[in-house]
N, C-alpha and C positions, 0 to 999 in steps of 0.2 A: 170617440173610438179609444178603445185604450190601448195604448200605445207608451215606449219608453224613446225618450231621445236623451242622448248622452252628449256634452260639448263639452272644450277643454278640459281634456281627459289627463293628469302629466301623472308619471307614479316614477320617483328616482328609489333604486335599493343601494343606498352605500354612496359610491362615487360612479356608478351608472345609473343613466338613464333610460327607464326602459320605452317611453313611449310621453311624446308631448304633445298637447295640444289635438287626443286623439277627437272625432266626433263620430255619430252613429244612429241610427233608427232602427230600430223593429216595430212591424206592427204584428197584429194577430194572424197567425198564419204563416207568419215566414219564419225560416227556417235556417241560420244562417250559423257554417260552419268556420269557425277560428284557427286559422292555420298559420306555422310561422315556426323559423328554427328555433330548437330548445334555448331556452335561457332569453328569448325577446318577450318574454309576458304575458304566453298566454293565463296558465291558473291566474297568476295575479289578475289579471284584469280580470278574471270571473270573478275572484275572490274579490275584489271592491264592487262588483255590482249586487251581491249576495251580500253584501254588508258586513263582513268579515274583517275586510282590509281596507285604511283610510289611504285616499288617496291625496298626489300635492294639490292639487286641484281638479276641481270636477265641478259640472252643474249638470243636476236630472231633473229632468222632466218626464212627470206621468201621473197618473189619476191616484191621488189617495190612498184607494183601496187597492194598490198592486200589488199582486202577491206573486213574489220568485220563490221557486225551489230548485234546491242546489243541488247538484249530487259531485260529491270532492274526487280526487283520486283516493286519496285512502281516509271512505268514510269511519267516524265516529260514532260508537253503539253502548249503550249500557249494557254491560254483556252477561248482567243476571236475565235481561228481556227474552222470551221465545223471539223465533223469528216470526212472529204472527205477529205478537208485540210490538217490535220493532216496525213493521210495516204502518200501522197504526198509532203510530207515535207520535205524530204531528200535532200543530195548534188548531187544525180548522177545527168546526162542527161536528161536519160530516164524520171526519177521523175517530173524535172523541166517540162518537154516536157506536160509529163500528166496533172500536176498544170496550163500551159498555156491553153492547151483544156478544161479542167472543166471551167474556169474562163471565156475564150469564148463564152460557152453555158450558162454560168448566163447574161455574158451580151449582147447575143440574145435573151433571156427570157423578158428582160428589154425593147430594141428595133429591134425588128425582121423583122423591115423595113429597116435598116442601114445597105446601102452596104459597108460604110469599115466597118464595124463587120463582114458581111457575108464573104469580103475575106479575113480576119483575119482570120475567122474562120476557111474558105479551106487552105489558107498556114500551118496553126497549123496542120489541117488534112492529107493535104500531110506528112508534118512532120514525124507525127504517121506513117501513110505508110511505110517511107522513116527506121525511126529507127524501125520497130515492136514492139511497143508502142503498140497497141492494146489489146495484149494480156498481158501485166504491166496493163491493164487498167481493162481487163475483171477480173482476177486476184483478182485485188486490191477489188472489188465490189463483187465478190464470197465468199472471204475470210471474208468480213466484213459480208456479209449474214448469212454465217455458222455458223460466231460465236455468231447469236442471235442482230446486230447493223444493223437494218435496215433503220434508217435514216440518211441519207447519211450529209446533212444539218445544225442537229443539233449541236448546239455548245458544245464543247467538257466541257466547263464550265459547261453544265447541265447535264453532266454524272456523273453517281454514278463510286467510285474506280474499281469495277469489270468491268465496261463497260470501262474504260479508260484502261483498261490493256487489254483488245478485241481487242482495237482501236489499240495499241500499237503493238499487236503479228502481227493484218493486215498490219503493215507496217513494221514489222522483215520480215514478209514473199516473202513483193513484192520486195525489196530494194536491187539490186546486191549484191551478196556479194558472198568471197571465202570460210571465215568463219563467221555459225550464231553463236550467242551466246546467250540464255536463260534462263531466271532463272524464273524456277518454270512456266510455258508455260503453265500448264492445271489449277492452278490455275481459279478459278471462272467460269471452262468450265462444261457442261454436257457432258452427257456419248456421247450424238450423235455429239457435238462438238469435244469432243477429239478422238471417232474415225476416223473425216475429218480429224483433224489436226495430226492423225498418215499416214495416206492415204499422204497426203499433202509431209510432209514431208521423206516417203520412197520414194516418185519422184525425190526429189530435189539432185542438185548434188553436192552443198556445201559440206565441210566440218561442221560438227555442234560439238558443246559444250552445254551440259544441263545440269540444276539439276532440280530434280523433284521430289516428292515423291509417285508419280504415279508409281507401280511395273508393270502393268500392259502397261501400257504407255512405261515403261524403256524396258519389254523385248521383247517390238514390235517392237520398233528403233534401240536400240540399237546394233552397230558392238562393241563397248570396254566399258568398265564401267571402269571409272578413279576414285579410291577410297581413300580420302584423311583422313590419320590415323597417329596418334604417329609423325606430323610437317614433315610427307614424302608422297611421293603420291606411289600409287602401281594400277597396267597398268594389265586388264585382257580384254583379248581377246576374245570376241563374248556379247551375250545379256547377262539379268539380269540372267537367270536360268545359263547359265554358269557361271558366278560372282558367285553366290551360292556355286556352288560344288565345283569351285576352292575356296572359301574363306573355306570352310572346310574342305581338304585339305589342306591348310595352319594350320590351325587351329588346326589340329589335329597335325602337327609337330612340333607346339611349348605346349610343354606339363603343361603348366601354364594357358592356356585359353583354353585349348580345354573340358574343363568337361563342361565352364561354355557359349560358344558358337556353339559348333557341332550340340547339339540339336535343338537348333533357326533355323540354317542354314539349315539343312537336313528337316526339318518340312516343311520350306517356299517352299523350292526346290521342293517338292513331290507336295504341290499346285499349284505352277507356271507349272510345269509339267505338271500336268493332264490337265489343260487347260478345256472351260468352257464347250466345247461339252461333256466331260467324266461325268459332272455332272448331271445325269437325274435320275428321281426317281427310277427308276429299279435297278441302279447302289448304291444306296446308301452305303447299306451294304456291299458291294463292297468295293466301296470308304472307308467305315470310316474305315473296315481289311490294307486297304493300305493307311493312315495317318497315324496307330498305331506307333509307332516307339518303339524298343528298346530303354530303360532305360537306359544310362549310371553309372554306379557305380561312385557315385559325394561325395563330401567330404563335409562329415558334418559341418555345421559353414560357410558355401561360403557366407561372404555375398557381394560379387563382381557377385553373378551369375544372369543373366536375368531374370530370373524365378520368377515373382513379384504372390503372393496370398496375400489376405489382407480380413480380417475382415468387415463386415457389420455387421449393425441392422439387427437385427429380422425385417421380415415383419407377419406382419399379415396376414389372409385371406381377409382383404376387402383391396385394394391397393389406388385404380384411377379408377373413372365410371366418365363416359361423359356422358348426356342424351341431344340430340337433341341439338347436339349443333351448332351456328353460329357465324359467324363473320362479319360484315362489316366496313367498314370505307367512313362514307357518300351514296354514293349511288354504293361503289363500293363494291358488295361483293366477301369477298374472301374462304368463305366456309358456306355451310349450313347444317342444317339437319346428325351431322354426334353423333355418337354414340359409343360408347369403354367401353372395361372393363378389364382391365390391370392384366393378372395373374402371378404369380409367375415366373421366368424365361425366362421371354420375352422379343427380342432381334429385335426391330422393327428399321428400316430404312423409314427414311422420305425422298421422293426424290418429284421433280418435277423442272419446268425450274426458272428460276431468275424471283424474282415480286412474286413467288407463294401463298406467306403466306407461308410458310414452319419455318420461323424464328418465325410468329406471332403465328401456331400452336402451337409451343413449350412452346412459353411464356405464352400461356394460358393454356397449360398441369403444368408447373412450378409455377401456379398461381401471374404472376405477370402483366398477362394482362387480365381481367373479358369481356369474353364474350357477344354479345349483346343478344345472346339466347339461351337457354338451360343453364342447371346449373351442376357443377362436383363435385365431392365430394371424398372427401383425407380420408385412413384410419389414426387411432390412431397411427400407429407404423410409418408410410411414414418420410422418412428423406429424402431429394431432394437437391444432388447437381447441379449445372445447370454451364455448362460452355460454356459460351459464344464465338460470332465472338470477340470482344472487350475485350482486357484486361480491368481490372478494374485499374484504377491509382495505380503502385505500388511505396514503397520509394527505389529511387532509391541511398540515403546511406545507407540502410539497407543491412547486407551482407544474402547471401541465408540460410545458416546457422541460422539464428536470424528470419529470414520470415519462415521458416517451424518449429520453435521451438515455434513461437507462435499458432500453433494447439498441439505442443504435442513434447516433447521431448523423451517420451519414448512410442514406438506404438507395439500394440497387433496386431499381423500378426497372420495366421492360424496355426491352431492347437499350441495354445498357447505359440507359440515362440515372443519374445520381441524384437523389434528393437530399435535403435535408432536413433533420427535423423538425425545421419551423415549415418548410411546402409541404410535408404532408399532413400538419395540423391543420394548414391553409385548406389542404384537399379535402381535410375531412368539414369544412366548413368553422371551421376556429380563426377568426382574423388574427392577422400578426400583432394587433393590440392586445387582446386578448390572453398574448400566449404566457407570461407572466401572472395571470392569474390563478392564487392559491386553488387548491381543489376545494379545500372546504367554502367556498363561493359558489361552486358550478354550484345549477338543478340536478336533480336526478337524470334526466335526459342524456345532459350533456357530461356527466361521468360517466354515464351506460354508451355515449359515441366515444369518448375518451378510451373507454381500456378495451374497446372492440376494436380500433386504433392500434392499439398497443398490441393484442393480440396480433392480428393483418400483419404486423411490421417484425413479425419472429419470422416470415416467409413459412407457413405451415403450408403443407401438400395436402392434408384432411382437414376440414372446416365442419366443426359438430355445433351448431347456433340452436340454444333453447329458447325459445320465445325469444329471437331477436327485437322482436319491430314493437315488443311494448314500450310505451316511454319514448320511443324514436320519433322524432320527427319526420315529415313528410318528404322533407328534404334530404335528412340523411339515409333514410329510407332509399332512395331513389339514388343517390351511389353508391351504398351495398350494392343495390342491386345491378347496376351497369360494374360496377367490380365483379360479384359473382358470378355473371355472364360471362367473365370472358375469363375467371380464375380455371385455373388448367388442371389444380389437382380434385380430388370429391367435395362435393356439398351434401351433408343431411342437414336438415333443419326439421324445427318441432314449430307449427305457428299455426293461431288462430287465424290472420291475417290471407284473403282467401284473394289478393289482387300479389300480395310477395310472393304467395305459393303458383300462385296459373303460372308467374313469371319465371320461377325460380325451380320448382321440382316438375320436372318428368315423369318420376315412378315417386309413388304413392307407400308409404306404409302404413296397414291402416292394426288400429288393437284397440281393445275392447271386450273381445271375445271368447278368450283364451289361444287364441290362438295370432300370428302376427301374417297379415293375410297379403297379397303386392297386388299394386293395380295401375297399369301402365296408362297414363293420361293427365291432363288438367283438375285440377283439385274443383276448379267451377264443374267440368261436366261430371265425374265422379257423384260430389252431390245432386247431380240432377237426377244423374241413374237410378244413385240411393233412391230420391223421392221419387220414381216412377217406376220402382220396385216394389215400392211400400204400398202402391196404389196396387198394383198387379196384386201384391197379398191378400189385400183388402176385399179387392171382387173377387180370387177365388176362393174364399172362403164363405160366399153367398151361391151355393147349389145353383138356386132360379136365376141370379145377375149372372152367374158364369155359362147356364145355358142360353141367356139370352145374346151376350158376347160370341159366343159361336155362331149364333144361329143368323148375325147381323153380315149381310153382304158386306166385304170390302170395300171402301171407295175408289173408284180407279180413275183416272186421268181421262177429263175429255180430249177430242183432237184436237181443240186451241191452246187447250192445259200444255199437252206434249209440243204441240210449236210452240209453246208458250219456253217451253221449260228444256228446250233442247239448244236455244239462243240466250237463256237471260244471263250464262256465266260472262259469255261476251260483250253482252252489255254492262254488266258489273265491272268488268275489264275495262271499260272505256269511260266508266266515269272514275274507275281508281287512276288510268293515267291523265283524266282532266284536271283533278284534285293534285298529280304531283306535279301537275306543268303550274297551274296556278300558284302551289306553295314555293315552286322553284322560283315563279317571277315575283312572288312577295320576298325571298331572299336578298332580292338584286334591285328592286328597287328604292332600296336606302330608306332616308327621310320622308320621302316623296307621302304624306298622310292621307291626301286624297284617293292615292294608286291602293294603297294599303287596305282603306277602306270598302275600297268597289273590289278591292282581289277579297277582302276578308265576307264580305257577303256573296260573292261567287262560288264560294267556299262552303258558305253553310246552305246555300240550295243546294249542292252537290254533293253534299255528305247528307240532307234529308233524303237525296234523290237516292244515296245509297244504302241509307237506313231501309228505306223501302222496298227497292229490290232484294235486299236482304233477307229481308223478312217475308218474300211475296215466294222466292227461292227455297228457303225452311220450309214453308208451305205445300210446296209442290213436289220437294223432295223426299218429305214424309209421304205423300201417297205414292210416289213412285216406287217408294221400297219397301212401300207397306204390302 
């Protein structure tokens, strides 16, 4: 079978050590996602399995013939190549085979009277035949389609970074390989791209290696989630919501981290859970009884615990009004006629496809780009952070420590507790060893959690976040977002990220259209509409499907159906409070791993058992209201 196994895995950068002694297997078919705070190794350790980067020591094991394909964070292109080019640009056969046929049909376009072209062209095409190339080929032009790169021609030098990294995943996708390897794959995808590219990739039969910060993305792929913590790797078995409940399980057996992680863990878990059908207006109340969680008795003084609350400005009652406002650039415009009035508590999500204005909306809500029409107006109290795709030029002799000391050394956190700059670096996930280290050291990641940091710690009352969660890790992902919740002045945020968004926006801004259009709900249901709008399009524009659609009896509800479906909320009800009496007594019962273990599988019958109702519910309450 071909398979890779990796042992004594050590890689030091500098006078850190990122990881010793890791070990690991994939075989064909599994699908295992690499997660772990910025700066613990993940690229790196792709980057030694890809051959790129030596590691202190390593031993691999695998068949000969093993072929990896990498896809980096910021791929490398000859950028005279089209993007057709590029996609075909590999060593295999097959590749070459397809790079000869493209190149044939340019130069039949040229002269389409020349017979050796023409048999050039049939031997190439036997070719195709001969290897089943065709479908490498059909593939390679699908995969560029879905991801929004539709001219096939263009040179890859006149692509912006997010379309080069398109380019780049079309050709991880097509290119044999035994193991892929990718880092950060949904990066600059929308929601309808990365649900192809989850589709795409539960086909395939490789072995894969990812990191991503997509949770949602992670618990759809994922067979293992490989978690790299403490310069060790640690190997759990199934998707992200499993990783969860086993990470807190762990977590609660070491009694030093469990006051200040169990809570994070068991929160996310009960979202990933519910998944986005469970989320409809009827359910709410529902829902927010079962997100509540049990308090843990935490120890006063934790300033290592996740739990970030922090201080704003007062807002006033006038905040941010838009009146009639537009936009264009030349003759292109990219929004008109739109209008807002920003109150207290609002938690808005800007979405729409790449090109939208979605960057330039923001800029002109953050008043640093003036509108061609309509005029906006700022209250007195408005304090506006704004954080950008682009880091702003940081010094990189400057140590972290000394870059957050210059907003404040001593910071006023909620209810009048005092921090200091080294507990809030600790909050942001920066150990107190750590805090001495130059900036030109950090990753990218971890300067992008750095000056988001630094931002949070001005106390701003508006929070304008541009593609926050690129780059971010899972973890710090995951105290934004318990910040965010509970931050008191406004949030917009711009993000492809569709598990930050259900969490984090409320009301929806959506552009693309000319127009900037609001849509009150979850960015999950949202897209589903979208797609079951696109469907309603599609059969009325078929005369005889759309008469047949009327003319088909509704289906209604047998009498079992209705008793069925007049008790099952209440039975949902009693297995949601079986699951929190169970998770309460795994809380209290410490060490005890036996208890642990027979609570943790009473656990997961009872969450299949609510999957199911869940789903039997969706079912029945679509005929009901149908």
């Amino acid at each position: 079978m071909s398979h890779l196994n990796i042992t004594n895995l050590t890689k030091t950068v500098g006078a850190k050590t990122l990881f010793r002694d890791v070990e690991f297997s994939l075989y064909p078919g599994e699908r295992a996602g690499l997660i772990g705070v910025n700066g613990t190794g993940k690229s790196t350790l792709m980057s030694i399995l890809a051959g790129e980067m030596e590691a202190d020591s390593v031993t691999v094991d695998h068949p000969k013939k093993y072929q990896i394909t990498y896809l980096k964070q910021e791929p490398e292109f000859d950028e005279s190549l089209t993007v057709l080019e590029s996609v075909f640009s590999g060593d295999s056969p097959i590749l070459a085979l397809n790079r000869s046929y493209e190149q044939a049909l340019q130069n039949m376009m040229v002269d389409s009277s020349s017979t050796q072209l023409q048999d050039e062209l049939m031997k190439i095409q036997e070719g195709m035949e001969r290897e089943n190339a065709w479908d490498v080929n059909a593939l390679a032009k699908t995969a560029l389609t879905k991801l929004g790169i539709d001219m096939f021609d263009q040179k890859i030098g006149e692509l912006s970074g997010g379309q080069r990294k398109r380019v780049a995943l079309a050709k991880a996708l097509i290119e044999p390989a035994d193991l892929i390897l990718l880092d950060e794959p949904t990066n600059h995808l929308d929601a309808i791209s990365t649900e192809w590219l989850q589709e795409t990739l539960l086909r395939m039969d490789s072995a894969m290696l990812f990191v991503t910060h997509d949770r949602y993305f992670l618990d759809a792929v994922s067979t293992h989630i490989f978690e790299l913590a403490d310069q060790t790797m640690y190997t759990h078995k199934g998707n992200y919501g499993d990783y969860l409940e086993n990470k807190a399980i762990r977590d609660e057996m070491n009694a030093s981290s469990q006051q200040k992680l169990e809570n994070r863990f068991r929160s996310e878990l009960k979202w990933i859970r519910r998944g986005a059908k469970a989320r409809t207006t009827k359910q709410k109340a529902r829902i927010q009884r079962f997100e509540e969680i049990k308090e843990n008795v935490q120890k006063e003084n934790d300033n290592t615990s996740l739990e970030l609350s922090m201080q704003s400005q007062r807002l006033g009652k006038k905040i941010i009004e838009g009146d009639n406002l537009g936009m264009a650039f030349g003759d292109n415009v990219i929004f008109e006629e739109f209008s807002f009035l920003l109150q207290g508590g609002d938690r808005i999500g800007i979405i729409g496809p790449n090109g939208a204005g979605k960057s330039t909306l923001m800029k002109i809500l953050a008043g640093e780009y003036e509108p061609t029409k309509g005029n906006i107006e700022y209250g007195s109290t408005v304090k506006i952070a704004h954080f950008t795709q682009h880091l702003p030029e940081m010094n990189e002799s400057q140590r972290m420590i000394e870059y957050i000391q210059e907003i404040s050394s001593d910071y006023e956190a909620a209810k009048g507790v005092r921090l200091s700059a080294t507990q809030m670096l600790e909050r942001f996930l920066f150990p107190s060893n750590a805090h001495g280290t130059l900036i030109g050291k950090l990753s990218g990641g971890e300067r992008k959690r750095l000056y988001l940091l630094k931002l949070l710690m001005e106390q701003p009352n508006i929070l304008f976040l541009d593609e926050p969660t690129n780059d971010l890790d899972i973890q710090t992902l995951s105290v934004l977002e318990d910040f965010l919740e509970s931050f008191p002045g406004v949030v917009i945020t711009i993000s492809h990220d569709r598990f930050f968004l259900d969490r984090i926006a409320h009301k929806l801004w959506t552009t693309g259209t000319g127009r900037v259009l609001e849509y009150q709900g979850l960015y999950s249901d949202f897209i589903k509409e979208k797609t079951e709008s696109k469907t309603v399009e599609l059969v009325a524009t078929s005369p005889v499907e759309e008469k047949a659609k009327l003319e088909k009896p509704k289906k209604k509800l047998t009498y079992n159906e209705q008793k069925e479906y007049s008790t099952i909320l209440d039975g949902i009800a009693e297995v949601e409070a079986k699951i929190e009496q169970r998770e309460e007594e795994m809380a209290s019962c410490g060490s005890d791993f036996e208890k642990l273990n027979k609570l943790t599988e009473e656990i997961d019958a009872l969450t299949e058992q609510y999957d199911q109702m869940i789903e039997r519910w969706t079912y029945l309450q679509e005929i009901a209201e149908s």
